[in-house]
C-alpha positions in Angstrom: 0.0 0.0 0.0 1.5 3.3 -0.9 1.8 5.8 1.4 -1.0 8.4 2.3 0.2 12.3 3.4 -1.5 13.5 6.7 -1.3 16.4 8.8 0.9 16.7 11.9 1.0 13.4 13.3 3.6 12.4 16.2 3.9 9.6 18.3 2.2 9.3 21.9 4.1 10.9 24.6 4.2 9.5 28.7 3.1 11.5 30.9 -0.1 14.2 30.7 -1.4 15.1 27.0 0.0 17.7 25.1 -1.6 20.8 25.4 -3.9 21.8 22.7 -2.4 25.4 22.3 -3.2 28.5 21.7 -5.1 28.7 18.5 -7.4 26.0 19.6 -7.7 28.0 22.3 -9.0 30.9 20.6 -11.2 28.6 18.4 -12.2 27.6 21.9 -13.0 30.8 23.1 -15.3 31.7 20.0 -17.0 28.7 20.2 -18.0 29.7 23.6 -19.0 33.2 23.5 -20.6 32.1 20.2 -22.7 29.7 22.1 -23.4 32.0 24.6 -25.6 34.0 21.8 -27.2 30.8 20.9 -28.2 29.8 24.3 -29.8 33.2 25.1 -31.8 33.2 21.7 -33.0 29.6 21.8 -34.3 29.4 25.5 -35.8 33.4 24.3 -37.5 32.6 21.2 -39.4 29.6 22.3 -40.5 31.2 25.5 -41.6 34.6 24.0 -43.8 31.5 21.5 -45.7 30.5 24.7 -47.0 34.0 24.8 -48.4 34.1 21.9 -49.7 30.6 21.6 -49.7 27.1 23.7 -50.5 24.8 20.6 -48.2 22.3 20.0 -47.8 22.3 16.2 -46.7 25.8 16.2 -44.2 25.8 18.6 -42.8 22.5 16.9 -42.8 24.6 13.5 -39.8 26.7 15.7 -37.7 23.8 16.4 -38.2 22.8 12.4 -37.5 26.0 11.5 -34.4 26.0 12.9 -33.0 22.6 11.0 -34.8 23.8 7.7 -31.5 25.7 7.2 -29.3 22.7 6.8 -31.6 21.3 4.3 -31.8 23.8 2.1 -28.2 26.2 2.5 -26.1 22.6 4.0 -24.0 21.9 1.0 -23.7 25.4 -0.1 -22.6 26.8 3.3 -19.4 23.9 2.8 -18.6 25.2 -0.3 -18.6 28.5 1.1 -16.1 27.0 3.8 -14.0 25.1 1.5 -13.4 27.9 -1.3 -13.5 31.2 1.2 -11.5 32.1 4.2 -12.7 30.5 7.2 -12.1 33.0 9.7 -14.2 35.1 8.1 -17.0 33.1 7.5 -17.4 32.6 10.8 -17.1 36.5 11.1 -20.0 36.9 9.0 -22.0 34.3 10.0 -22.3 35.6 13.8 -22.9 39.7 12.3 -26.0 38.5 10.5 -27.2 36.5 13.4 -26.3 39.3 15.5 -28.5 42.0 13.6 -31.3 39.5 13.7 -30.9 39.1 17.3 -31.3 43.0 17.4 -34.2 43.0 14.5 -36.5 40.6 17.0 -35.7 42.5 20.3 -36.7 45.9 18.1 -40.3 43.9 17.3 -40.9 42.9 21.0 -39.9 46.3 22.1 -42.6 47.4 19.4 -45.6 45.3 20.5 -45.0 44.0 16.6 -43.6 40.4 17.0 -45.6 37.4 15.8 -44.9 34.0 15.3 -44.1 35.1 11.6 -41.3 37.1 12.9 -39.8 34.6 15.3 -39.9 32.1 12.4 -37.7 34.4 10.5 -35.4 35.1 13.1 -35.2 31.6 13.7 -34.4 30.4 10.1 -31.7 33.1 9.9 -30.1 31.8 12.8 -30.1 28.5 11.4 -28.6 29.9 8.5 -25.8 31.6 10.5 -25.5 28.2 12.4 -24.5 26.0 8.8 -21.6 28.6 8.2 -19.8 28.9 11.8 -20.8 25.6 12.9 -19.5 24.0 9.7 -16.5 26.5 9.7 -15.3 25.3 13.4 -15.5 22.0 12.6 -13.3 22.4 9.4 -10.7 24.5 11.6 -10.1 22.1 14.5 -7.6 19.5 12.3 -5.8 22.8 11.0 -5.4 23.9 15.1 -4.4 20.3 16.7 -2.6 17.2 16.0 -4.5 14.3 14.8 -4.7 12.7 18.2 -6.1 15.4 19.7 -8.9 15.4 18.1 -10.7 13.4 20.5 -10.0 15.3 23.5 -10.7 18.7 21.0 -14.2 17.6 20.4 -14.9 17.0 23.2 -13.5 20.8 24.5 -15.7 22.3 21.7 -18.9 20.0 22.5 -18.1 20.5 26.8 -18.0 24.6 26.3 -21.1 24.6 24.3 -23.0 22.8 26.6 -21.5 24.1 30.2 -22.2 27.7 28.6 -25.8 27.0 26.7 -27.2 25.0 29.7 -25.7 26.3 32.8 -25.7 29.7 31.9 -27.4 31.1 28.9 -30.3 29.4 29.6 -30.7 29.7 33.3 -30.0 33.2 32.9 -32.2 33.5 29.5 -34.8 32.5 31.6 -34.6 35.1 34.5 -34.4 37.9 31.9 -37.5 36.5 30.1 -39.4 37.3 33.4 -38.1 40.7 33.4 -38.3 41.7 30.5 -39.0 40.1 27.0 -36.6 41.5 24.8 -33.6 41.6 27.0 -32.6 37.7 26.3 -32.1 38.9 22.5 -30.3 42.2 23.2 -27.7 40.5 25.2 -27.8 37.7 22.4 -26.8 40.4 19.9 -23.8 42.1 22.1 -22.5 38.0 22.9 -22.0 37.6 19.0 -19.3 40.5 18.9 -16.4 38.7 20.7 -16.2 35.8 18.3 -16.4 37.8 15.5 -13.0 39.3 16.9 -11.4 36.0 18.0 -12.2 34.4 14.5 -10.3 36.9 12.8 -7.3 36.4 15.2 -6.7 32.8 14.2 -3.9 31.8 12.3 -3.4 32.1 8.3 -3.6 27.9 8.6 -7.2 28.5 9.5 -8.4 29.8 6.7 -8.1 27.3 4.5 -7.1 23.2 4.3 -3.4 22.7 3.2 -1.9 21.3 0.7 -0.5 19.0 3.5 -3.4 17.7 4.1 -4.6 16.4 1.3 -4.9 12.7 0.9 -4.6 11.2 -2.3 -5.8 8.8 -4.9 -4.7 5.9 -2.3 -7.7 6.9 0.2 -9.4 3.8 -1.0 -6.8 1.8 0.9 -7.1 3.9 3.8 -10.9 3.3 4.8 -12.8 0.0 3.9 -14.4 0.2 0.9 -14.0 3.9 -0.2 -12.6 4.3 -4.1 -12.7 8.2 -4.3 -10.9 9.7 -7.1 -7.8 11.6 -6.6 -7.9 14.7 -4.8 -6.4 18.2 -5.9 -2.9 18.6 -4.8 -3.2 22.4 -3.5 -6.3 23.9 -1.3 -6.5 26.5 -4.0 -8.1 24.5 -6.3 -11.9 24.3 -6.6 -13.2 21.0 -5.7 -16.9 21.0 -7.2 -19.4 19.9 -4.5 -20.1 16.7 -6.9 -16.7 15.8 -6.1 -17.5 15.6 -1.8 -20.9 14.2 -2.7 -19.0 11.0 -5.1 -16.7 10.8 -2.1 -19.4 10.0 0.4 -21.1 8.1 -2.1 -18.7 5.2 -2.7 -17.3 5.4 0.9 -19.5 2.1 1.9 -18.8 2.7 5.6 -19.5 6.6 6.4 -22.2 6.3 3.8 -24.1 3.9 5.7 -23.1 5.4 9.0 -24.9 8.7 8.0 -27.8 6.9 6.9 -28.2 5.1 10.7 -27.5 9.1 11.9 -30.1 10.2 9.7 -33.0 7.4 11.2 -31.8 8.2 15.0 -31.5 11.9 14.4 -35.5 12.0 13.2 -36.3 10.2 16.3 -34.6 12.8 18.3 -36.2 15.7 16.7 -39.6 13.8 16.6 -38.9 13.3 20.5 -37.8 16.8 21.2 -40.9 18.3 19.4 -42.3 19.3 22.9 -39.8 19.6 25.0 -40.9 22.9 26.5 -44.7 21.7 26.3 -43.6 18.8 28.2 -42.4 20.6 31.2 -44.2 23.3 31.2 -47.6 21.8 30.9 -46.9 18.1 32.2 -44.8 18.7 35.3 -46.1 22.6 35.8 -42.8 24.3 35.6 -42.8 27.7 35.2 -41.6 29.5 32.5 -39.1 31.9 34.0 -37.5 28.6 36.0 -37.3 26.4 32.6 -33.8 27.2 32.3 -33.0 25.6 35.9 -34.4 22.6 34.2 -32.1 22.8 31.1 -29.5 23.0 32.7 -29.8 19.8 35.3 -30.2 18.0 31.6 -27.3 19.9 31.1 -25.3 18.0 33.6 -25.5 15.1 31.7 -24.7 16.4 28.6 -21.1 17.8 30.1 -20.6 15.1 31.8 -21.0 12.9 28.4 -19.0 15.5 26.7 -15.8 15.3 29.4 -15.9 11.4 29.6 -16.1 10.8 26.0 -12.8 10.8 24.7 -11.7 8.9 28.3 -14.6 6.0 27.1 -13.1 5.7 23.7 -9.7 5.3 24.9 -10.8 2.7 27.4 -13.1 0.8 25.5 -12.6 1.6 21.7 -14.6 4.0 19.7 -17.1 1.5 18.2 -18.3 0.2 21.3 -19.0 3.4 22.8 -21.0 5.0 20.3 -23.0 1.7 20.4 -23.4 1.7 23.9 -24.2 5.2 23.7 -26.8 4.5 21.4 -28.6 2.0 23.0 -28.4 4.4 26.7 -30.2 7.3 24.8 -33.3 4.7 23.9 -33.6 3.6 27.1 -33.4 7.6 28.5 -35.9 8.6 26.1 -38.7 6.1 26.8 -38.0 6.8 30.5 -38.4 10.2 30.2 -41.9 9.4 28.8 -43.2 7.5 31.2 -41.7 10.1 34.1 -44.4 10.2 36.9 -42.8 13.4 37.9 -39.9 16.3 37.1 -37.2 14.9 39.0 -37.5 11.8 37.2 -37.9 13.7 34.2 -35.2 15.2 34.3 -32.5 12.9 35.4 -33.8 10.5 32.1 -33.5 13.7 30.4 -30.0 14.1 31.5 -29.1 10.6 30.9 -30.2 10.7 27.3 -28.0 13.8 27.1 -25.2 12.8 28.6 -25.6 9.5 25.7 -25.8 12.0 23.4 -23.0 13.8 24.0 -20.5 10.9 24.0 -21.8 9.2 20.5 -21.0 13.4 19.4 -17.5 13.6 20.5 -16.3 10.4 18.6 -18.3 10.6 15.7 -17.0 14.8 15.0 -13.1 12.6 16.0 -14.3 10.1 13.2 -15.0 12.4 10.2 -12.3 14.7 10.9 -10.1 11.4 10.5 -12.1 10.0 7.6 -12.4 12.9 4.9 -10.0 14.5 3.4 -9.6 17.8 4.7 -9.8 19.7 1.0 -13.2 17.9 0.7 -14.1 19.1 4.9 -16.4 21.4 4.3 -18.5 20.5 1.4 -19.1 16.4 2.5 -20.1 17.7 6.3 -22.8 19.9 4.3 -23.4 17.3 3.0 -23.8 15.3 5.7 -25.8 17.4 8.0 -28.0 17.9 5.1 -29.0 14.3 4.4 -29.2 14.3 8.7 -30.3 17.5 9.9 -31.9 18.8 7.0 -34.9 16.3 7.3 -35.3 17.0 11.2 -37.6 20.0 10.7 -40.5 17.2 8.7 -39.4 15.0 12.0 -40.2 17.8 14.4 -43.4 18.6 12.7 -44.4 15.3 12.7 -43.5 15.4 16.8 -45.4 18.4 17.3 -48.1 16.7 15.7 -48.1 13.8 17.6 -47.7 15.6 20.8 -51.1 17.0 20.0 -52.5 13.5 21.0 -50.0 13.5 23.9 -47.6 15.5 25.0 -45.4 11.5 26.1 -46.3 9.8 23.2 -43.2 11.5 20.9 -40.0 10.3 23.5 -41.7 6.6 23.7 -42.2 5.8 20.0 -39.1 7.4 19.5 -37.2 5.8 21.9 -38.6 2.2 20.1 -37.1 3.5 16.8 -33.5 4.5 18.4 -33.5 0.8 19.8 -34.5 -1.0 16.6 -32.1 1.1 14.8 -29.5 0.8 16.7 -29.5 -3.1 16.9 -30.0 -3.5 13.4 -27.0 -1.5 12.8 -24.9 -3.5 15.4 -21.8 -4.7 13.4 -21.5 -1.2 11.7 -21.2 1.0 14.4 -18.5 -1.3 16.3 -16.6 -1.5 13.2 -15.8 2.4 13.8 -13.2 1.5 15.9 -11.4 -0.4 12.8 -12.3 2.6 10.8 -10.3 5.0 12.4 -7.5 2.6 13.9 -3.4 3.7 13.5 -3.3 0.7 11.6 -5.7 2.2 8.8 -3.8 5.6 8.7 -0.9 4.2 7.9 
């Protein structure tokens, strides 16, 4: 087998891991401020919803409105990613969502917000959300060694969660009681620090290297892919085709996205009425729904620290089956909760199952595809997965109209049945991503 070109690989070190340094820690930093924003808009739109209505199917059309993005703007926003600089898509992607931030907290101010207007707001933000989301992703290989990656993921996924549930939405909720608009202001003035930091990271950011590019021997690399040979230089246009035939004849992350795809939908179907659920089910009031969040929150950090710990122990492929198969079990116990504490410690434990199938699946792409092609086969990617969650959470929201339970049971069943149909392909990530295939 002839040899393959990667980026900055060196042999494991005794003693404590390297430090990620000081670009990932600015990537870090962004990331968190960035989330920050997001928090206080996502616990502020749903809420300022609730005033205006308590049926079910609108408030789901929120939570599909803010997937509809990646459907539609997915591939597109990785091309963007792959032919621009980096740093400043991820600039311009936090302005917009910044002015809409400002444009919503002008309408409440106004007396002239309706749901029309948070459903704009909200698909603008997801808009935002395909071009720094996808852009951070792309940057972390260009900011860490290859064996970091892990332990990167799970820095990214552990600030976004300890930031959007333990404090944008806590405090989110407070300022909702005080005063409507004052979740979105501060929103808007969160987005201007990692507009800064973006445009501070280094010149390797903006773009994959020619360094990185893997060539026509990528077939050898991964079981089953036969990709044609990749451009030599990050300068040269890759059409989108290109990342799509990629993903296409890559037998094992093709069917991989196809199993994230099912158990994604059954997520989004679950998560339909999440805020109906504890508001109207367990009677939690609405300025205290961000104290809930954010003991689900707990799990989801907790997931997000142990994960690259689990796959070192136990091998990638196992955990993200295990983690699978926890989140199932979570989600019909959340349910059939008799009451909130319940509630929310199966809400935790889904998230904290969550979070540690996230870390090692981001790890897994980033090892997988070549970094030239990043952008576009992510968009690609969260297109054929999150681009079909807003029908899911429709279709939730619908279903909740029976019963606000019914969506976390029946999708809980689905997770279960996917997930053991798919046995033997999720424990083969491990072999996927081994040193033994890199080499």
């Amino acid at each position: 087998m002839t040899s393959v070109t990667v980026s900055r690989i060196r042999p494991p070190e005794s003693g404590r891991p390297r430090p990620l340094g000081r670009d990932f820690s600015r990537l870090w930093t962004a990331a968190a401020f960035s989330n920050l924003a997001d928090g206080l808009g996502r616990t502020a739109v749903p809420l300022i919803a609730t005033t205006l209505t308590r049926d079910p199917l609108l408030i789901s059309l929120l939570g599909a409105a803010a997937f509809l993005p990646w459907l539609v703007f997915g591939v597109p926003a990785g091309v963007i990613v792959d032919r621009l600089d980096r740093r400043r898509v991820m600039a311009l992607a936090n302005s917009v969502r910044g002015a809409a931030a400002v444009g919503l907290a002008v309408l409440t101010v106004t007396g002239s917000l309706d749901i029309v207007w948070l459903l704009v707001g909200t698909l603008v933000f997801g808009f935002g959300e395909t071009l720094f989301d996808n852009a951070t992703n792309a940057i972390i290989p260009s900011v860490v060694e290859r064996d970091q990656l892990d332990r990167a993921n799970g820095r990214i996924q552990a600030a976004q969660i300890t930031i959007d549930s333990f404090v944008a939405q806590p405090v989110a909720g407070v300022l909702f009681a005080v005063s409507l608009a004052l979740p979105l202001w501060l929103g808007a003035a969160g987005y201007l620090v990692p507009i800064a930091l973006a445009l501070l990271l280094p010149l390797d950011a903006a773009r994959s290297r020619a360094s990185d590019v893997i060539g026509a021997d990528q077939g050898d690399v991964v079981a089953g892919a036969v990709p044609e040979p990749l451009p030599a230089a990050p300068d040269v246009a890759v059409p989108a085709g290109e990342a799509l035939r990629y993903l296409w004849h890559h037998r094992f992350l093709r069917a991989l996205v196809v199993f994230t795809s099912v158990v994604g939908c059954a997520f989004a179907f679950a998560q339909a009425p999440t805020l109906l659920y504890f508001l109207d089910v367990h009677g939690v009031p609405e300025f205290a729904i961000g104290f809930v969040t954010a003991g689900v929150g707990v799990g989801a950090l907790a997931g997000s620290l142990l994960a690259a710990r689990m796959v070192a122990r136990w091998g990638r492929g196992n955990v993200m089956w295990g983690a699978n198969l926890a989140a199932a079990a979570c989600m019909v116990a959340v349910g059939f909760a008799p009451g909130i504490v319940v509630a929310v410690i199966a809400y935790a434990g889904m998230a904290f199952a969550v979070s540690v199938w996230n870390v090692p699946w981001g790890a897994l792409r980033q090892q997988i595809i070549p970094p030239a092609l990043f952008g576009r086969t992510l968009g690609i990617i969260r297109t054929l997965t999150w681009g079909l969650f807003p029908v899911a959470t429709i279709l939730g929201g619908l279903v909740a109209s029976i019963d606000l339970r019914l969506p976390f049971i029946a999708a809980g069943a689905v997770c279960l049945t996917a997930t053991a149909v798919c046995t033997r392909l999720i424990r083969s990530a491990s072999a996927q991503s081994s040193p033994a295939a890199s080499e």
